[in-house]
LOKE-612530 format. One line per field, with one value per residue: residue number from 0; residue in three letters; x, y, z of N, C-alpha, C in turn. Coordinates in steps of 0.1 Angstrom, whole numbers, plus 5000, padded with zeros to 4 digits. Layout:
BEGIN
seq	[NUM | ...]
type	[ALA | ...]
n_xx	[X | ...]
n_yy	[Y | ...]
n_zz	[Z | ...]
ca_xx	[X | ...]
ca_yy	[Y | ...]
ca_zz	[Z | ...]
c_xx	[X | ...]
c_yy	[Y | ...]
c_zz	[Z | ...]
//
This chain:
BEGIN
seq	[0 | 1 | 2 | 3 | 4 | 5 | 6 | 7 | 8 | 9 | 10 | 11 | 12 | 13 | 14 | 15 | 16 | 17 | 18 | 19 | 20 | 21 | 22 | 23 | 24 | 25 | 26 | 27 | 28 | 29 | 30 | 31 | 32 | 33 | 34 | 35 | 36 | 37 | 38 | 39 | 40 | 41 | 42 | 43 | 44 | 45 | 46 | 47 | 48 | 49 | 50 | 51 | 52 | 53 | 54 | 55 | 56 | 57 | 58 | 59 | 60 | 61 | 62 | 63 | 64 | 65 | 66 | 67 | 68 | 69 | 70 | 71 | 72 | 73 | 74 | 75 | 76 | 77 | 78 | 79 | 80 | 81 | 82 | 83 | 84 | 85 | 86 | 87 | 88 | 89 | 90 | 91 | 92 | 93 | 94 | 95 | 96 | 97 | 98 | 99 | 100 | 101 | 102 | 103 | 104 | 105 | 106 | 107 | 108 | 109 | 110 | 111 | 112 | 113 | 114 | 115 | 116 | 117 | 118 | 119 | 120 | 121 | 122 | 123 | 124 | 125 | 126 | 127 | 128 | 129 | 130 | 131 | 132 | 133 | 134 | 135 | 136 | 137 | 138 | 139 | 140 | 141 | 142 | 143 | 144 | 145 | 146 | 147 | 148 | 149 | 150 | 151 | 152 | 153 | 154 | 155 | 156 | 157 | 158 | 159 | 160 | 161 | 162 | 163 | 164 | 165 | 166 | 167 | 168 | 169 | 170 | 171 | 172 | 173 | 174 | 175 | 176 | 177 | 178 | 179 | 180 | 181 | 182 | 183 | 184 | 185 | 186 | 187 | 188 | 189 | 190 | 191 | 192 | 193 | 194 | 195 | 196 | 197 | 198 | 199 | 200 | 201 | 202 | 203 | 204 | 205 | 206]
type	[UNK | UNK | UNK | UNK | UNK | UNK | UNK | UNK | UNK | UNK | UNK | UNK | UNK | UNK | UNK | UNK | UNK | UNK | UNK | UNK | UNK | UNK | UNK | UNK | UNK | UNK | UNK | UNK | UNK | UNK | UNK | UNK | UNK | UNK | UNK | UNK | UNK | UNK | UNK | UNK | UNK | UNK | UNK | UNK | UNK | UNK | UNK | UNK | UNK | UNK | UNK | UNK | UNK | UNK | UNK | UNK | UNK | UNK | UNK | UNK | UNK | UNK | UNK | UNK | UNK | UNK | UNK | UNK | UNK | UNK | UNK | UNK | UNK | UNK | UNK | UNK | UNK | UNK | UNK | UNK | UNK | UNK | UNK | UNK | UNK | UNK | UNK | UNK | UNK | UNK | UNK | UNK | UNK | UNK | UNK | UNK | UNK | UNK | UNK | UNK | UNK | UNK | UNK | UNK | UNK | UNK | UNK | UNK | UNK | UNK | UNK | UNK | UNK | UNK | UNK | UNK | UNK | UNK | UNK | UNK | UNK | UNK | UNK | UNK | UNK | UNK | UNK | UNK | UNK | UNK | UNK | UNK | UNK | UNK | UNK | UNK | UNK | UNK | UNK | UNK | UNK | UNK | UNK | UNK | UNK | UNK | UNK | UNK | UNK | UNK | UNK | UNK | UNK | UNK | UNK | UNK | UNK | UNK | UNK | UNK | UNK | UNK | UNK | UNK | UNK | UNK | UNK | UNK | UNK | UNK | UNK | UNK | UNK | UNK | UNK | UNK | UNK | UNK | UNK | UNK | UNK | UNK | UNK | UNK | UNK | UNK | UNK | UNK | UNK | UNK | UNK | UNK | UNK | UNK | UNK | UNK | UNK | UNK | UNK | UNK | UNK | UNK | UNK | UNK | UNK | UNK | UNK]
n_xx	[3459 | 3483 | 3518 | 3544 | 3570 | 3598 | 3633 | 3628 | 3648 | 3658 | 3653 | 3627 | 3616 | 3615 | 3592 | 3568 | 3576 | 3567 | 3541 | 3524 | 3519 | 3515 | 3486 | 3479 | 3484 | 3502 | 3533 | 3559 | 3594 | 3618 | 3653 | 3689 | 3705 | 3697 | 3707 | 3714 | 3692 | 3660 | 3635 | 3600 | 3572 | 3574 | 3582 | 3611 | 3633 | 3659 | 3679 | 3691 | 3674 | 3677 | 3676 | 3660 | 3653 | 3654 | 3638 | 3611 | 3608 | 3604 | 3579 | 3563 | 3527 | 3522 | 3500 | 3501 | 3530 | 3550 | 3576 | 3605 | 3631 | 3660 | 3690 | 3721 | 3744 | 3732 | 3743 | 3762 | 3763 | 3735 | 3718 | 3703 | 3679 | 3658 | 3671 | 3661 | 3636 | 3625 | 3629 | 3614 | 3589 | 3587 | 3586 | 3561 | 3543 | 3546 | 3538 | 3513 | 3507 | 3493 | 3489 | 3511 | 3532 | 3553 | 3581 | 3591 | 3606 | 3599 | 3603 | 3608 | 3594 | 3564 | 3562 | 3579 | 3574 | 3563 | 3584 | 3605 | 3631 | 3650 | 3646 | 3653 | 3678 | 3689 | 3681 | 3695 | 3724 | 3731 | 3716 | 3718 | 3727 | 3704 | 3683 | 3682 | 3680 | 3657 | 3637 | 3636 | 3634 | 3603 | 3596 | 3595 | 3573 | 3554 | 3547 | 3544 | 3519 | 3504 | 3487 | 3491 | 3510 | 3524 | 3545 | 3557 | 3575 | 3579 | 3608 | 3622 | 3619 | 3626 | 3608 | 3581 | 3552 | 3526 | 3499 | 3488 | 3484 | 3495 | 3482 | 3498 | 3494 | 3502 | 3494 | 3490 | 3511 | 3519 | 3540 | 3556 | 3565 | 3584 | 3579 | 3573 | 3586 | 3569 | 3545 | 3540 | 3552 | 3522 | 3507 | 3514 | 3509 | 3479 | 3472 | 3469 | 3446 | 3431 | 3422 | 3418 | 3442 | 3450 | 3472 | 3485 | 3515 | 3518 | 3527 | 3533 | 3529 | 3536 | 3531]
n_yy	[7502 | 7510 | 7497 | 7483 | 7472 | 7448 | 7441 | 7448 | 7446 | 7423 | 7388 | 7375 | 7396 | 7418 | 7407 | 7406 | 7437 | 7441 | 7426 | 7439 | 7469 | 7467 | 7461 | 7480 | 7487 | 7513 | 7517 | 7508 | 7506 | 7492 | 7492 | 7480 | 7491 | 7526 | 7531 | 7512 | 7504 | 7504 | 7513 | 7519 | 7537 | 7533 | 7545 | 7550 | 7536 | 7539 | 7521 | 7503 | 7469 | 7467 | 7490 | 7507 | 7532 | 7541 | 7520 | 7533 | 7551 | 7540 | 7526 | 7542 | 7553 | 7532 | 7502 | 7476 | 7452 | 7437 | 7411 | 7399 | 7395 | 7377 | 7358 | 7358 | 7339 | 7314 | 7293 | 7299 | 7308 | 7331 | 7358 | 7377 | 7379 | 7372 | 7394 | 7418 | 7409 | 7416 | 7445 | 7451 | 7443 | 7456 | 7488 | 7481 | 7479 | 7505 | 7523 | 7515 | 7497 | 7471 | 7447 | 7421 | 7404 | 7376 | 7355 | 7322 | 7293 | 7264 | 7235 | 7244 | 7244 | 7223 | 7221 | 7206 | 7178 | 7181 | 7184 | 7172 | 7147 | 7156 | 7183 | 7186 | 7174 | 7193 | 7213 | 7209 | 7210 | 7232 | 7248 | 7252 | 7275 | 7295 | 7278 | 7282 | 7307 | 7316 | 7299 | 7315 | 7341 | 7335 | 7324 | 7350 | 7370 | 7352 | 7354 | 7379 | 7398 | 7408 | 7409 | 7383 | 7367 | 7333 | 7326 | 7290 | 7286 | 7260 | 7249 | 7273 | 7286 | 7307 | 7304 | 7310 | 7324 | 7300 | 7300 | 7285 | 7278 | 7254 | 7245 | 7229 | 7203 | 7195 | 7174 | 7153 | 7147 | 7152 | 7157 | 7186 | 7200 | 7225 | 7257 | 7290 | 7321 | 7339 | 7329 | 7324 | 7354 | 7365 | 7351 | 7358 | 7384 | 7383 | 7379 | 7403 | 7415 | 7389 | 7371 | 7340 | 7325 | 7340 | 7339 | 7321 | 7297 | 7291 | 7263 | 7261 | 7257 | 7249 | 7222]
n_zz	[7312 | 7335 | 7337 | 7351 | 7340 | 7347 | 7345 | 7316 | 7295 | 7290 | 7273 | 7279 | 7290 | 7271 | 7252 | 7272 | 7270 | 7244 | 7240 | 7255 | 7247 | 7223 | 7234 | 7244 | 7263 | 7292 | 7295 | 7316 | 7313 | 7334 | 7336 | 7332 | 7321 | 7300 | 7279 | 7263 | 7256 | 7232 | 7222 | 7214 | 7222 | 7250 | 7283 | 7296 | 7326 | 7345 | 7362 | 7396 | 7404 | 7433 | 7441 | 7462 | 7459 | 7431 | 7421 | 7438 | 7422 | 7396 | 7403 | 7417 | 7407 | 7395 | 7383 | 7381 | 7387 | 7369 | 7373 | 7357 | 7356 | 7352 | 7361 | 7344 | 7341 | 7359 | 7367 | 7390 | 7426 | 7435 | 7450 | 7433 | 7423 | 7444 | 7462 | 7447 | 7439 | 7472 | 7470 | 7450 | 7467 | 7487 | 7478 | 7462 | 7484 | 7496 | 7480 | 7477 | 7459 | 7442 | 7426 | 7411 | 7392 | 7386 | 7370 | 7375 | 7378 | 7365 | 7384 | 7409 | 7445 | 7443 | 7415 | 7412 | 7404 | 7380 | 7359 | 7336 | 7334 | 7318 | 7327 | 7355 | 7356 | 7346 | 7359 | 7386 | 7376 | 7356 | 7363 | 7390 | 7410 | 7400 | 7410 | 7442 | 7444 | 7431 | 7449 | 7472 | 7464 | 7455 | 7476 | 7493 | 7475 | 7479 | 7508 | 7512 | 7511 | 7489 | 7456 | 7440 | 7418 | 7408 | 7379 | 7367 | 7343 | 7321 | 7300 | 7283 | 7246 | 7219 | 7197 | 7175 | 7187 | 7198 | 7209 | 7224 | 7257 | 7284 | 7321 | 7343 | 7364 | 7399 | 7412 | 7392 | 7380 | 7354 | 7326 | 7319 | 7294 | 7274 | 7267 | 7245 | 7249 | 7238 | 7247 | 7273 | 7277 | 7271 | 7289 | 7309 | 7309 | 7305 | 7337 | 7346 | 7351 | 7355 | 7383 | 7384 | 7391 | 7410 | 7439 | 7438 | 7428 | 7395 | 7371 | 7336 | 7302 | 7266 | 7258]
ca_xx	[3465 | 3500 | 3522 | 3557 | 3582 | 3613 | 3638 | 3628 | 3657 | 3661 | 3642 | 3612 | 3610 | 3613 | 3581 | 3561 | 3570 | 3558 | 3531 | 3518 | 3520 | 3504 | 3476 | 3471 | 3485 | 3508 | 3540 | 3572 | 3603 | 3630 | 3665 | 3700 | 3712 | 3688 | 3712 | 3711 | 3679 | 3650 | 3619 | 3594 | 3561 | 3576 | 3586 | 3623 | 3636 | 3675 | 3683 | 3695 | 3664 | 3679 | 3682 | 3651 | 3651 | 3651 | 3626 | 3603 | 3605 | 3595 | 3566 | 3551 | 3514 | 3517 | 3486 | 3502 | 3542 | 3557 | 3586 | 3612 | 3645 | 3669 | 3707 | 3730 | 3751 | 3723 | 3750 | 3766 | 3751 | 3733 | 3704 | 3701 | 3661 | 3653 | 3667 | 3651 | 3617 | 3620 | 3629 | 3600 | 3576 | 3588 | 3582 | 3550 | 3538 | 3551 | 3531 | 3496 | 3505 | 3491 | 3490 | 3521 | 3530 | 3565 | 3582 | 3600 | 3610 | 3597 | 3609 | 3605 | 3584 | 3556 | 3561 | 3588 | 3564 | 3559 | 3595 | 3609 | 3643 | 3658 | 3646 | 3660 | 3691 | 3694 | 3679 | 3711 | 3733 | 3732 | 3705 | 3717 | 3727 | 3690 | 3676 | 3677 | 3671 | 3643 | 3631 | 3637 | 3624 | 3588 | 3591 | 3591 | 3562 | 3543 | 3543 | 3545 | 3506 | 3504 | 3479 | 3505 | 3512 | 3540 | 3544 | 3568 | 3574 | 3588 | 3621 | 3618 | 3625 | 3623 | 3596 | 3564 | 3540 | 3515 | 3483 | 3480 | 3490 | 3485 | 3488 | 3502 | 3486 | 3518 | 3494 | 3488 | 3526 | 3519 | 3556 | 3560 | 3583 | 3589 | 3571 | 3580 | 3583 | 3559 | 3533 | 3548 | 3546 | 3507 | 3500 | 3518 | 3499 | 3464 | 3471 | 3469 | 3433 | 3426 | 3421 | 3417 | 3453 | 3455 | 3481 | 3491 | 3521 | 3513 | 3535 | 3525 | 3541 | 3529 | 3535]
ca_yy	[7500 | 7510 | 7485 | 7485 | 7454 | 7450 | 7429 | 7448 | 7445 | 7404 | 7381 | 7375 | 7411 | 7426 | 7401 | 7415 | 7446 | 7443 | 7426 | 7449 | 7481 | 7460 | 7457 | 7493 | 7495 | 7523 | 7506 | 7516 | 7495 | 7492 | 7479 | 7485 | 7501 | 7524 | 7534 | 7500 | 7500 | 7513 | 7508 | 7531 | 7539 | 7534 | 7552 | 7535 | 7538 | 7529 | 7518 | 7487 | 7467 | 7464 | 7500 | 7513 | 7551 | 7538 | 7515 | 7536 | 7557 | 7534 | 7516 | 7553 | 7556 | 7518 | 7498 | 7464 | 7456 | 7423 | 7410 | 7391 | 7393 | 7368 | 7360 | 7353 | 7333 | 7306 | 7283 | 7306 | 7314 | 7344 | 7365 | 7385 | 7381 | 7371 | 7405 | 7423 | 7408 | 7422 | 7457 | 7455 | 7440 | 7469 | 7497 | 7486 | 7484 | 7519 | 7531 | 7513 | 7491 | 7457 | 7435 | 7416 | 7388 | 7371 | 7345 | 7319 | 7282 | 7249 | 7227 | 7251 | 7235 | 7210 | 7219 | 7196 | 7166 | 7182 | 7182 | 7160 | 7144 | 7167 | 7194 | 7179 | 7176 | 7209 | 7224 | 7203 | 7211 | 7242 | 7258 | 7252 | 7288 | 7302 | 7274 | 7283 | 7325 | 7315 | 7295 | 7324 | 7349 | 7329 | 7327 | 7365 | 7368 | 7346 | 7367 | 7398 | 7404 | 7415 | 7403 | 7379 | 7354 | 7330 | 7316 | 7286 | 7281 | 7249 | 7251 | 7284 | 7288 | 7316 | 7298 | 7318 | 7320 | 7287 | 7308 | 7276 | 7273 | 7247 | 7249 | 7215 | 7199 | 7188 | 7162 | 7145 | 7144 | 7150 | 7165 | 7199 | 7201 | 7235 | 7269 | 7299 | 7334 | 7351 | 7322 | 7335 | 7368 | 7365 | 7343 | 7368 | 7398 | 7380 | 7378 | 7415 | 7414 | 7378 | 7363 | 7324 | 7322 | 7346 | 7338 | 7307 | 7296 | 7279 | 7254 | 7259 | 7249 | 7246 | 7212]
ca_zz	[7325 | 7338 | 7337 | 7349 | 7333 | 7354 | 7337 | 7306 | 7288 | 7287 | 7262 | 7283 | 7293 | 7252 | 7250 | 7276 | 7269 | 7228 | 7236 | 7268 | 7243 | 7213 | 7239 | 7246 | 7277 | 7294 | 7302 | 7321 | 7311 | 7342 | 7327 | 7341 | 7310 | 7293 | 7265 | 7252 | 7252 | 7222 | 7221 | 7211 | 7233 | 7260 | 7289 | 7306 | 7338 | 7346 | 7377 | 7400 | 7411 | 7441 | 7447 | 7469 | 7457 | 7419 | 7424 | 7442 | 7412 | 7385 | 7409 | 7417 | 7399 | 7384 | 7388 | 7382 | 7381 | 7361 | 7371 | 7345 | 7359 | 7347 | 7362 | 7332 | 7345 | 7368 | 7373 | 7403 | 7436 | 7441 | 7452 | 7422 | 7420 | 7456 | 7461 | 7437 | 7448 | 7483 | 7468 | 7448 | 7474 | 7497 | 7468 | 7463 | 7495 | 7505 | 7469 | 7473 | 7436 | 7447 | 7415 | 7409 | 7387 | 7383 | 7366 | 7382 | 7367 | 7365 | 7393 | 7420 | 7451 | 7438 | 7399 | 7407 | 7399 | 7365 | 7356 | 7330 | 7338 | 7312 | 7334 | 7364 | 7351 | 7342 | 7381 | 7396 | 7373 | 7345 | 7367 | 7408 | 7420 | 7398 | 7417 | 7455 | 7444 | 7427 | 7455 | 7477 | 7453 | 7452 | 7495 | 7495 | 7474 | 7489 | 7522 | 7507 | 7514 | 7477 | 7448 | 7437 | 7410 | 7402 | 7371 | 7366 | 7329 | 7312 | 7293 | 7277 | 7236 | 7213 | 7185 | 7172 | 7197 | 7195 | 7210 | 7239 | 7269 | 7294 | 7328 | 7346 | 7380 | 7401 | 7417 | 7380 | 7378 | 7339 | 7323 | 7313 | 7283 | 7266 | 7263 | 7235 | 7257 | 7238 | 7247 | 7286 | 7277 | 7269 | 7298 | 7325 | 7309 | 7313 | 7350 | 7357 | 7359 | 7359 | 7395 | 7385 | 7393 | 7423 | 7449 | 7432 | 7417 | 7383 | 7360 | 7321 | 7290 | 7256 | 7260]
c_xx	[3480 | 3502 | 3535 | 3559 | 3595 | 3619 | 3636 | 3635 | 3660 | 3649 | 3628 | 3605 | 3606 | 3603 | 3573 | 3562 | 3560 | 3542 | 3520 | 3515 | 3511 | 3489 | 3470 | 3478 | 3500 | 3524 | 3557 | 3584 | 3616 | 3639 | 3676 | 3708 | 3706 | 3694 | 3714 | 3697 | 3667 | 3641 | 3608 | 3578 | 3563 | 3583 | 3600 | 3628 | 3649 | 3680 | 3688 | 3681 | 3664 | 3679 | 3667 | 3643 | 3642 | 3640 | 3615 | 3596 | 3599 | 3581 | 3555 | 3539 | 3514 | 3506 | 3490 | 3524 | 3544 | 3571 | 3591 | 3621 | 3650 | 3681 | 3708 | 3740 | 3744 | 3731 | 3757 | 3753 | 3748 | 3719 | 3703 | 3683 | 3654 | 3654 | 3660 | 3635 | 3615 | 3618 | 3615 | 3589 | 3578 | 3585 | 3566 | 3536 | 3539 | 3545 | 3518 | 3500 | 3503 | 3491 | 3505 | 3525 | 3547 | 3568 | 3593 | 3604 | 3601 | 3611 | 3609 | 3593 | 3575 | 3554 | 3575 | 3584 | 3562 | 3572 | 3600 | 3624 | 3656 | 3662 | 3652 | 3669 | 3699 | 3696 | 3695 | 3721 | 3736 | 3730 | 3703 | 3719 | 3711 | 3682 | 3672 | 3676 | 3660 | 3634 | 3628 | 3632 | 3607 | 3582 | 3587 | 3582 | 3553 | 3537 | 3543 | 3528 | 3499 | 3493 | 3488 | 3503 | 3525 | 3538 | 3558 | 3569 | 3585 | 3600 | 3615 | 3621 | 3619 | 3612 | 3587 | 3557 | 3528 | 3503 | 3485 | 3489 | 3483 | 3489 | 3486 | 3497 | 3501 | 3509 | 3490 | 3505 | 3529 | 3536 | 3549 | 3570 | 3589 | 3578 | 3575 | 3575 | 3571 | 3547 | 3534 | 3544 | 3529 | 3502 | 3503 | 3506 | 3486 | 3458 | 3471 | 3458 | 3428 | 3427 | 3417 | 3430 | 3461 | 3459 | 3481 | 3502 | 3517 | 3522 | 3527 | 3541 | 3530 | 3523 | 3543]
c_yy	[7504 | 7503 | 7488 | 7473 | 7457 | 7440 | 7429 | 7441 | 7428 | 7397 | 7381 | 7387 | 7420 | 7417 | 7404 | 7428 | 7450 | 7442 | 7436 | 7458 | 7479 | 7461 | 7471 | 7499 | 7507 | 7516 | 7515 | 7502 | 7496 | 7482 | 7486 | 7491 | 7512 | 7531 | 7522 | 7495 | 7512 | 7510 | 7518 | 7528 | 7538 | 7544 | 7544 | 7544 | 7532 | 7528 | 7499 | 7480 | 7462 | 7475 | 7508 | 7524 | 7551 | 7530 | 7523 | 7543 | 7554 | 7527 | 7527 | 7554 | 7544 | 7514 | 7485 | 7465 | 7439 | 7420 | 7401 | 7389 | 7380 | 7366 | 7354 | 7339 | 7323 | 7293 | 7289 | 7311 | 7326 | 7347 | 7376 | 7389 | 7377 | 7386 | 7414 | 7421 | 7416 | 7440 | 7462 | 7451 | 7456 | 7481 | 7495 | 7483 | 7503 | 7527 | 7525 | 7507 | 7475 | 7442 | 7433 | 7404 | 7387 | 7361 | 7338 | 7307 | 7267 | 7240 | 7230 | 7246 | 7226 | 7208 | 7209 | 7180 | 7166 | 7185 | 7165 | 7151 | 7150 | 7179 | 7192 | 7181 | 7188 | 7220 | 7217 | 7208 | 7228 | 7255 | 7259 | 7264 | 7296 | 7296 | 7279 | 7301 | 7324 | 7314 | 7306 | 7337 | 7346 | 7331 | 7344 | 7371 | 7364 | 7351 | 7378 | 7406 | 7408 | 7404 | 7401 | 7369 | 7349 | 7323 | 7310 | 7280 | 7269 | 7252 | 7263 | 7286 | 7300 | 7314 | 7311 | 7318 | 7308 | 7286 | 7298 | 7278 | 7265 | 7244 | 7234 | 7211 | 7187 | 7173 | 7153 | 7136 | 7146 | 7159 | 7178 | 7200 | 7218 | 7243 | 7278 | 7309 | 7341 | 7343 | 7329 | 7346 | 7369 | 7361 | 7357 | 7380 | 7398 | 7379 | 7392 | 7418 | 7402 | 7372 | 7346 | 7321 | 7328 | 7341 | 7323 | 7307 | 7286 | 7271 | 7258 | 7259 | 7251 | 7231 | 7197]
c_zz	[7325 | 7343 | 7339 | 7345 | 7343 | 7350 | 7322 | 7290 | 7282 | 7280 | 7267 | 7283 | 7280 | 7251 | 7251 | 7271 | 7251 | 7231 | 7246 | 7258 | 7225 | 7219 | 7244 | 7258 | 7280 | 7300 | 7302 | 7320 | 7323 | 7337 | 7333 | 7332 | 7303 | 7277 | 7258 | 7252 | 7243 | 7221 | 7220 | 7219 | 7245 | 7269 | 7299 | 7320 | 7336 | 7357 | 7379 | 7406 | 7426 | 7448 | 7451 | 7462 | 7437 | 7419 | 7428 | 7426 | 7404 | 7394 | 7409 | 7405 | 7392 | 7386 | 7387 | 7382 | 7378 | 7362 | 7365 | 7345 | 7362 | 7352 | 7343 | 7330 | 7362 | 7371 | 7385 | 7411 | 7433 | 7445 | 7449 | 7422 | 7435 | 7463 | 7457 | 7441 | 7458 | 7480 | 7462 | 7453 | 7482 | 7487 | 7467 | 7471 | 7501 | 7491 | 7466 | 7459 | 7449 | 7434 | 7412 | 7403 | 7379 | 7374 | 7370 | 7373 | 7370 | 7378 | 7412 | 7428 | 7442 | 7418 | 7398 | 7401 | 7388 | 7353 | 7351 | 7335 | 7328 | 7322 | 7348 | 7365 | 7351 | 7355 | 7386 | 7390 | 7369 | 7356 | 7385 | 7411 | 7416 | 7403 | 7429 | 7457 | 7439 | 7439 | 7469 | 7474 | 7453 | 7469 | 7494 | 7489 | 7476 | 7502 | 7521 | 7508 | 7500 | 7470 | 7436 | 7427 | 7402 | 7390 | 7368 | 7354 | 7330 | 7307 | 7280 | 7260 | 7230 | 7199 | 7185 | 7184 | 7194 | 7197 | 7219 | 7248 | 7280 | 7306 | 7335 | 7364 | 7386 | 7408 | 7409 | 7377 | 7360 | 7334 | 7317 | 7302 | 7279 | 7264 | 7254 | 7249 | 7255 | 7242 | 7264 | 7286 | 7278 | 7283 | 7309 | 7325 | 7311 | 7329 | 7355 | 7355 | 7355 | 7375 | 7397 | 7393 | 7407 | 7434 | 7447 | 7427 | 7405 | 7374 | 7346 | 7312 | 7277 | 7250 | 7269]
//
């Protein structure tokens, strides 16, 4: 399958893209630098994911696209990835690519039930300007007509991968604690042809 990543460049996205290209598939890396970036089998793109023309470019002939984009700084406002979504909803409407699968955060609409009070803490505080682009980011996929899926991971760490993941029911209220990326990575990449999950957002965790 061709696979674009956008948001290559950031922890999550260097996940997907290993394990995508581990997996056989054909995969286009969009990142805003591409001289700091190396990676071998792949094909990169360098652009703003905000910017239409560049986007169109990397979306053309994909069959699925993954987005991963991170602010750095999620304690300031912005609409860093809320943008970004619409650019790439509009790209791949205007290129026939209908599979799309993001990742957004824990807490966001009813995965707020599955939020610990660590996590909590964190959405109000650490994590308020990534909060309401997220929230904005997940609206615009939702209506975007697309074959769509959100996933809202737990508190993210860099560990081994743990092979499980389990995905959390906001009307159990059960907590979510902590996921490793590459457990993330795996889960995103089974969503480009799985349909259990289609046009859902989902909470998971390893734990």
């Amino acid at each position: 399958m061709k696979v674009l990543v956008i948001g290559a460049a950031g922890k999550t996205g260097r996940a997907v893209v290993e394990q995508a290209v581990a997996a056989g598939h054909q995969v286009t890396a969009f990142v805003h630098k591409a001289d700091e970036y190396e990676v071998s089998d792949v094909r990169v793109i360098e652009g703003d994911a905000t910017d239409g023309d560049a986007m169109d470019a990397a979306v053309l002939g994909q069959d699925a696209v993954i987005d991963t984009i991170g602010g750095k700084t999620p304690y300031k406002a912005t609409t860093l990835e809320s943008s970004a979504a619409k650019t790439i909803i509009a790209s791949m409407q205007r290129n026939g690519v209908r599979r799309l699968v993001v990742t957004s955060m824990i807490g966001e609409g009813d995965s707020e039930a599955n939020a610990t009070l660590y996590e909590r803490l964190l959405i109000s505080t650490f994590l308020r300007g990534a909060d309401k682009d997220k929230a904005a980011m997940e609206s615009a996929v939702e209506s975007s007509g697309l074959e769509w899926v959100i996933l809202r991971p737990a508190l993210l760490n860099d560990d081994p991968a743990k092979g499980n993941v389990r995905v959390f029911d906001a009307e159990t209220g059960e907590k979510a604690h902590k996921i490793t990326r590459a457990d993330l990575a795996a889960f995103m990449l089974a969503q480009l042809n799985g349909n259990e999950y289609l046009h859902q957002a989902v909470t998971i965790a390893n734990s």
